[in-house]
VOPAGU-2260 file (C-alpha; in pm, 1 decimal, decimal comma):
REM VOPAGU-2260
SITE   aa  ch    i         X         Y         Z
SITE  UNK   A    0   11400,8   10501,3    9857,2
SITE  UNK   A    1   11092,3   10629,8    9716,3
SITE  UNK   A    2   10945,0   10468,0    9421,4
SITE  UNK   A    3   10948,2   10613,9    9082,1
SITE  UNK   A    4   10620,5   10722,0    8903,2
SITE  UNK   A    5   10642,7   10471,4    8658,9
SITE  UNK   A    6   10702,7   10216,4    8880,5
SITE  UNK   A    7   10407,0   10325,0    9095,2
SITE  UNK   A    8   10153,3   10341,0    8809,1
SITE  UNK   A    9   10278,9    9983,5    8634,8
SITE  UNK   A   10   10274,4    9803,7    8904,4
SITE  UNK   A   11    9941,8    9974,4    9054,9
SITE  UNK   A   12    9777,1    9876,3    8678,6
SITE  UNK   A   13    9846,5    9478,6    8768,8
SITE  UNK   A   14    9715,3    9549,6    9107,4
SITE  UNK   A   15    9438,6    9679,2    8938,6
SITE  UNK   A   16    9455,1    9364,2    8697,1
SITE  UNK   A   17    9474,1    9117,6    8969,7
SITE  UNK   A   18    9219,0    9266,3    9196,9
SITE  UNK   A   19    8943,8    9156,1    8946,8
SITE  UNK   A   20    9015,1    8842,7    8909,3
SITE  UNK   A   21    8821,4    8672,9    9212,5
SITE  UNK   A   22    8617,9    8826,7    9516,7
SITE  UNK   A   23    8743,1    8705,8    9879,4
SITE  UNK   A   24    8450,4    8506,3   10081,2
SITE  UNK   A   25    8593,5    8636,6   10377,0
SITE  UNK   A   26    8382,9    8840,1   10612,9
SITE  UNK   A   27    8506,4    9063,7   10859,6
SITE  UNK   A   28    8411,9    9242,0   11202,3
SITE  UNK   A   29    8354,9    9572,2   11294,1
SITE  UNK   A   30    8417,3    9571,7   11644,3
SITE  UNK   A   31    8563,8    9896,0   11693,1
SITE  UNK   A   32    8859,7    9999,8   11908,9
SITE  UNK   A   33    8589,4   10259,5   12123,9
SITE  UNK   A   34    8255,9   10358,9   12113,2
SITE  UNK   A   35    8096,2   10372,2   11781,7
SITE  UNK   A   36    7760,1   10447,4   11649,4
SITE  UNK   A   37    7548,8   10161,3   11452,3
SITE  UNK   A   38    7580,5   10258,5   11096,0
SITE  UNK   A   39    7723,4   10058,9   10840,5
SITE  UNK   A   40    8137,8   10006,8   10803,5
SITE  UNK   A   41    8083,6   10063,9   10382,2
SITE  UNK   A   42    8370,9   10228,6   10256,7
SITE  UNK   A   43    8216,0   10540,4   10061,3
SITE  UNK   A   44    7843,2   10664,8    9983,4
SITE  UNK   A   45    7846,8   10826,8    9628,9
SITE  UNK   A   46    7576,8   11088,3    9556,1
SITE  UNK   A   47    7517,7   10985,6    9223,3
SITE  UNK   A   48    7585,7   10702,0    8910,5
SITE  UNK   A   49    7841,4   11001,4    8812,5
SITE  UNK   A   50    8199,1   10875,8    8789,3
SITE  UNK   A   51    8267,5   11227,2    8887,7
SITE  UNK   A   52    8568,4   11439,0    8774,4
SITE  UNK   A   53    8881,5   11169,2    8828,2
SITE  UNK   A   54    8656,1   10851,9    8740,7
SITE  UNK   A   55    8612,9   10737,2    9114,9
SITE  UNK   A   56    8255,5   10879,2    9132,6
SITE  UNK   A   57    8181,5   11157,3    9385,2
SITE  UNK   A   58    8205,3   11102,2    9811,4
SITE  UNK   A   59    7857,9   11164,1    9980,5
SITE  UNK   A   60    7785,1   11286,8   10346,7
SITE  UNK   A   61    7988,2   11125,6   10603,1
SITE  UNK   A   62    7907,7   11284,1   10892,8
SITE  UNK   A   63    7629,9   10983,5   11028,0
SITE  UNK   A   64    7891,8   10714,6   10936,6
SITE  UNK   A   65    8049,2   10465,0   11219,2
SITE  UNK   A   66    8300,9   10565,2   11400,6
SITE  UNK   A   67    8492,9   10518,3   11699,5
SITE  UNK   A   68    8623,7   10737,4   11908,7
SITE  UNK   A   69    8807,0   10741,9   12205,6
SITE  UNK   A   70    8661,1   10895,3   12543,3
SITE  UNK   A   71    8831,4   11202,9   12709,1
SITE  UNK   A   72    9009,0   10992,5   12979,1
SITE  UNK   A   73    9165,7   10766,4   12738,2
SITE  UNK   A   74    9290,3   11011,9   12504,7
SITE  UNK   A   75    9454,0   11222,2   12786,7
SITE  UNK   A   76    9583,7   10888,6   12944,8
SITE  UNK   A   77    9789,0   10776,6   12602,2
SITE  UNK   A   78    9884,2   11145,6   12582,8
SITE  UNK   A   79    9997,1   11149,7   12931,7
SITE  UNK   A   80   10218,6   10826,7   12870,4
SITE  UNK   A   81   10314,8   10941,9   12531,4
SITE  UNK   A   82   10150,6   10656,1   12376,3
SITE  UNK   A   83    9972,5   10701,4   12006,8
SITE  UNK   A   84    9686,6   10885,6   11867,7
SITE  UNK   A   85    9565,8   10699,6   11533,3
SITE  UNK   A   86    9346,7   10965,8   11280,3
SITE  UNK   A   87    9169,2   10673,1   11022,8
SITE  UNK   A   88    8862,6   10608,8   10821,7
SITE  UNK   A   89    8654,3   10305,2   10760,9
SITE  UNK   A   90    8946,1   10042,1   10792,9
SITE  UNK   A   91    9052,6   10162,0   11116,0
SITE  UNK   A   92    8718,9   10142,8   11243,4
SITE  UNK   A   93    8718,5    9828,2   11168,6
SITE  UNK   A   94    9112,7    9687,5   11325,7
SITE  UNK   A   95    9129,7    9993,1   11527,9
SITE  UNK   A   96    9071,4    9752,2   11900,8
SITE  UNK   A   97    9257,5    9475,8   11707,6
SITE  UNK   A   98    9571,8    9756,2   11616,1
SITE  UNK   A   99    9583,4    9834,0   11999,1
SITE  UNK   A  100    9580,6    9507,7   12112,7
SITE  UNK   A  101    9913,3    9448,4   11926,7
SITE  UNK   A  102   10052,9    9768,7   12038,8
SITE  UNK   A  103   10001,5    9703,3   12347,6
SITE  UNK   A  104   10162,2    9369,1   12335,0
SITE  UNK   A  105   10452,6    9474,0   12169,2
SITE  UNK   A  106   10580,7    9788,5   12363,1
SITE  UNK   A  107   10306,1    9883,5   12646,1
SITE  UNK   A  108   10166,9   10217,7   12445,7
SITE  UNK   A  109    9873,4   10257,2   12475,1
SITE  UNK   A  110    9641,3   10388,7   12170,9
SITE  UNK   A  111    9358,8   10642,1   12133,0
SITE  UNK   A  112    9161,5   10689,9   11879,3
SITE  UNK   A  113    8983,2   10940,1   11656,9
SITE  UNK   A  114    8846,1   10705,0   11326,7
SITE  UNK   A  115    8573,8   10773,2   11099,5
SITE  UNK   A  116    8367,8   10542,3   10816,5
SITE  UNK   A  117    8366,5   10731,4   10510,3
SITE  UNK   A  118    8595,9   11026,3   10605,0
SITE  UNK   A  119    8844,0   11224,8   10387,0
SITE  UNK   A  120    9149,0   11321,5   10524,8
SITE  UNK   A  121    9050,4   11683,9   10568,9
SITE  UNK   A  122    8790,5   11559,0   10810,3
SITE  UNK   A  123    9094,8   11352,9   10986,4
SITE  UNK   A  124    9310,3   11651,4   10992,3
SITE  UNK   A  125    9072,8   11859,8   11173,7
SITE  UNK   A  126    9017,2   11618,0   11440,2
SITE  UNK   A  127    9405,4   11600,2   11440,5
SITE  UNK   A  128    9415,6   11970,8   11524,5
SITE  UNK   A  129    9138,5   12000,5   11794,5
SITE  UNK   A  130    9276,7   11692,7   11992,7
SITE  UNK   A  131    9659,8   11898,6   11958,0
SITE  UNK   A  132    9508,9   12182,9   12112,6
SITE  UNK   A  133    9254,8   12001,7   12366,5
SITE  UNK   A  134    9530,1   11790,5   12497,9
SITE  UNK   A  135    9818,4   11840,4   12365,0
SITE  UNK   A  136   10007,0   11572,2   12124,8
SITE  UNK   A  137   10224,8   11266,9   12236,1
SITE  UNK   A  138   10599,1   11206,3   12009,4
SITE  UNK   A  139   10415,0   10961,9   11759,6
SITE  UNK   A  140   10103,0   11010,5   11523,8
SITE  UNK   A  141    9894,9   10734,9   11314,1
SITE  UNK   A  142    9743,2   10895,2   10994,8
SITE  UNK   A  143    9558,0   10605,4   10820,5
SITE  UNK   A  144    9346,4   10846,9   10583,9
SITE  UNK   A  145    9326,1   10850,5   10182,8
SITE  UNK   A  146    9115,8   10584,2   10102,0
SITE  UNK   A  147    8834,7   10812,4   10047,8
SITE  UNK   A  148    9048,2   11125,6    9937,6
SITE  UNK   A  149    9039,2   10919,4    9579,6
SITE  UNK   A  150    8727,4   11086,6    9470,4
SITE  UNK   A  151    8962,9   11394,6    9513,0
SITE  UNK   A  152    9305,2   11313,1    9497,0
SITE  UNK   A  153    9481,1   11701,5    9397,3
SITE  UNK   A  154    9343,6   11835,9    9772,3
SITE  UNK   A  155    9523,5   11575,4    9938,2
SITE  UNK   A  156    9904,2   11656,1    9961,4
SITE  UNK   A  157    9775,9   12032,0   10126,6
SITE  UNK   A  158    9620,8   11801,4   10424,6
SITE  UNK   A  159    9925,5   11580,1   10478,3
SITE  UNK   A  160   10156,1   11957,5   10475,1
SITE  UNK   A  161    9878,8   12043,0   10748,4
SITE  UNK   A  162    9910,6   11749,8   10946,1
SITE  UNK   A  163   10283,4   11753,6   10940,7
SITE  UNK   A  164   10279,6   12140,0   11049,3
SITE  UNK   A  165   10031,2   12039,6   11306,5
SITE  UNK   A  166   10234,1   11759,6   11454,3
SITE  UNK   A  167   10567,7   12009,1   11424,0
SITE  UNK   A  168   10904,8   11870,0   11353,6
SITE  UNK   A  169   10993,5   11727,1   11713,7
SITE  UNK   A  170   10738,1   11432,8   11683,3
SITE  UNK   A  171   10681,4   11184,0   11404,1
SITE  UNK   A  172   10402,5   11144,6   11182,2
SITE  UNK   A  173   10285,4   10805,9   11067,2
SITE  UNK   A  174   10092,7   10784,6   10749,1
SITE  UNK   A  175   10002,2   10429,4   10572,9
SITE  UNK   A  176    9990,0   10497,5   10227,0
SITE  UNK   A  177    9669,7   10382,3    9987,7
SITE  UNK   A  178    9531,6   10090,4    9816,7
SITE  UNK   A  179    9176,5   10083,9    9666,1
SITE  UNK   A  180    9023,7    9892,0    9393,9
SITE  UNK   A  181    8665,8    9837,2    9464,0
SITE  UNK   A  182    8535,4    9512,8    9356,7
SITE  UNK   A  183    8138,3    9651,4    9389,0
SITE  UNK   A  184    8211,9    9888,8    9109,8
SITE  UNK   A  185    8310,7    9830,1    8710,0
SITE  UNK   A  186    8616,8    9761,6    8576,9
SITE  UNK   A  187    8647,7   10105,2    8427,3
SITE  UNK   A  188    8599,1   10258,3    8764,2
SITE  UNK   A  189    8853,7   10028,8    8921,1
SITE  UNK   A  190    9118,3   10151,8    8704,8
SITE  UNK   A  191    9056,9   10539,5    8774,6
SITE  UNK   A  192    9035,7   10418,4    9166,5
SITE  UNK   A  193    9414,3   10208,0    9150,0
SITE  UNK   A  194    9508,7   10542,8    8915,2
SITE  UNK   A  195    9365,6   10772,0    9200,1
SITE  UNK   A  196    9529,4   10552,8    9452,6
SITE  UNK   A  197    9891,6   10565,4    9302,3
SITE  UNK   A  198    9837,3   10974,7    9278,2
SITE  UNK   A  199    9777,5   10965,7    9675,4
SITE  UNK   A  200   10103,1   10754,2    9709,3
SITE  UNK   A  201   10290,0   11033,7    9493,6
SITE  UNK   A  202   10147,1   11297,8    9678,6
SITE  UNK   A  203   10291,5   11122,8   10036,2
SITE  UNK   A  204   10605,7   11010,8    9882,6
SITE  UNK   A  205   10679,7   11385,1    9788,9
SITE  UNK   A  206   10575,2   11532,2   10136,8
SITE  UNK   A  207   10803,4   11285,3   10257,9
SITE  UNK   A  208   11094,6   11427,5   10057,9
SITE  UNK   A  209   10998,8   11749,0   10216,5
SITE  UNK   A  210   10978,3   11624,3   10588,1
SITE  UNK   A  211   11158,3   11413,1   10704,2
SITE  UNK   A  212   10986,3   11247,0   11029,3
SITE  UNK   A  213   10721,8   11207,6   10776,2
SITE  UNK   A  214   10715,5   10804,1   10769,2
SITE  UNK   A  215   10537,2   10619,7   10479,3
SITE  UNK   A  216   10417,2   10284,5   10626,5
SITE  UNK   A  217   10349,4   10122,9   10259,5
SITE  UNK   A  218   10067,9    9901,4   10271,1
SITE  UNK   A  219   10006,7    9945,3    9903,7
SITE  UNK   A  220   10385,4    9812,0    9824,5
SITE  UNK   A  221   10345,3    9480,6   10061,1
SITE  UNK   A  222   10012,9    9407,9    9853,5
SITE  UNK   A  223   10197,4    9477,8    9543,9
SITE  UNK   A  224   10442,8    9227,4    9563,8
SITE  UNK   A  225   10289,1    8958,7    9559,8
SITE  UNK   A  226    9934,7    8980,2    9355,0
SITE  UNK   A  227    9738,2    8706,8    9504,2
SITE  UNK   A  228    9770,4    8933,2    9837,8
SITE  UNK   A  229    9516,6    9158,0    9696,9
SITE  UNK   A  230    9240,1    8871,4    9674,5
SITE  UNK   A  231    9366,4    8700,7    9996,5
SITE  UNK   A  232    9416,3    9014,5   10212,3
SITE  UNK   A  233    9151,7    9240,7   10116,6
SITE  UNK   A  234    8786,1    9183,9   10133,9
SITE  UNK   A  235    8623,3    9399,9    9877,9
SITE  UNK   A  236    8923,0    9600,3    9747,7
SITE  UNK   A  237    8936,6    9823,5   10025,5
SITE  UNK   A  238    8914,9    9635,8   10362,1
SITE  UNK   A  239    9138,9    9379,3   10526,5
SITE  UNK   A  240    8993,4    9058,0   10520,2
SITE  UNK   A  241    8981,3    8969,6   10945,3
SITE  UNK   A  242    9199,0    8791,5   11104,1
SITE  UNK   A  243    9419,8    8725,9   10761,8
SITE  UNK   A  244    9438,5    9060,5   10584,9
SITE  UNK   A  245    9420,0    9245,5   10955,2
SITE  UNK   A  246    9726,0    9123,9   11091,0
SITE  UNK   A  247    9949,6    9194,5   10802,2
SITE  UNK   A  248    9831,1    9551,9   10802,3
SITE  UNK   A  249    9785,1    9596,3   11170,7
SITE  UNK   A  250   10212,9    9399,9   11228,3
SITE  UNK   A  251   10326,9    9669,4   10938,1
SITE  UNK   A  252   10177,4    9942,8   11152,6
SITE  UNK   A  253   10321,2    9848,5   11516,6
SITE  UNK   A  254   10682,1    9742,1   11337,5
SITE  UNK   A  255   10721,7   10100,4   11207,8
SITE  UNK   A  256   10606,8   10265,5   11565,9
SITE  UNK   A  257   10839,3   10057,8   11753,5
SITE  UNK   A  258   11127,7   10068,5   11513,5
């Protein structure tokens, strides 16, 4: 059952709330799941002090962020054995290896991966369509993109449409919905980033309505309820604090892809 909007937006305020309350000391790695380049794993670059026009402040260049990518062989391999190609940003760089590990594990599929520091989901999209018509798709998807679509939320439910017309109605499309309350930035920016990150939820909770093999994996909603998750299992806000935060996420993933 899909949440309500007020539902969504009162319980996304005490996120909000609670998020403040105490930073996590927790560090975490960014060993990647492939190769990656050496930049940082920081969440989002804004080009200026602006809050910009929805109070999240305005997404810089991402294009020399670090990513990791699976090589050619791999991704026609997991295609090959219909395994799962994962589309993410800065998180999944950073539990992408630790994601496929558990896959693995659990059911023997095998994961590639096309993830991206910093990226917006129309970035994650396009890499979507060029690996659908370099090697062809496999019957399950991974979208974990939106974090950074909150400096933008109203473009976002066109992307998830694209992906799901992309991936066409015989496969299904996985898409772990948002939560983001920085800790770096002020409280008032906090509040327009939980606001921004409830309008993403919307926007995937109506495409699901829409399509159905369209499946929310909701992330946001097993943080929700139970506050202190949101200082225990995230690092800055954002990011999974490792091993803690990263297995919760990572087990929510694989239980919905082997369901």
């Amino acid at each position: 059952m899909k949440p309500n909007r007020r539902q969504i937006f009162t319980v996304g305020a005490a996120a909000a709330a609670a998020a403040t309350v105490a930073a996590s000391t927790e560090t975490a790695s960014a060993t990647p799941a492939s190769t990656t380049s050496a930049d940082s794993t920081e969440f989002a670059v804004t080009t200026s002090s602006s809050t910009g026009p929805y109070g999240s402040g305005v997404l810089g260049s991402w294009a020399g962020a670090q990513r990791a990518i699976s090589t050619p062989e791999q991704i026609q391999h997991t295609r090959q054995v219909n395994g799962v190609f994962m589309f993410g940003d800065s998180i999944s760089v950073q539990d992408g290896k630790s994601l496929a590990i558990r896959l693995q594990g659990r059911d023997g599929s095998p994961l590639a991966v096309h993830n991206w520091s910093s990226r917006p989901t129309s970035g994650a999209v396009d890499a979507l369509q060029q690996w659908a018509s370099t090697y062809g798709l496999p019957r399950r998807i991974l979208m974990a993109s939106g974090s950074n679509d909150i400096f933008d939320p109203p473009k976002f439910a066109a992307q998830v449409a694209r992906a799901v017309s992309i991936v066409g109605q015989n496969r299904t499309l996985y898409w772990v919905n948002i939560q983001v309350v920085r800790k770096s930035v002020t409280s008032t920016v906090q509040l327009a980033d939980q606001r921004n990150s409830s309008w993403l939820n919307m926007q995937l909770y109506d495409q699901q309505e829409k399509y159905p093999n369209l499946k929310i994996i909701r992330w946001a909603e097993w943080l929700w309820v139970k506050p202190y998750r949101l200082l225990n299992y995230l690092r800055d806000g954002v990011h999974p604090t490792v091993p803690l935060g990263q297995d919760a996420r990572n087990e929510l993933i694989v239980q919905s892809l082997v369901s």
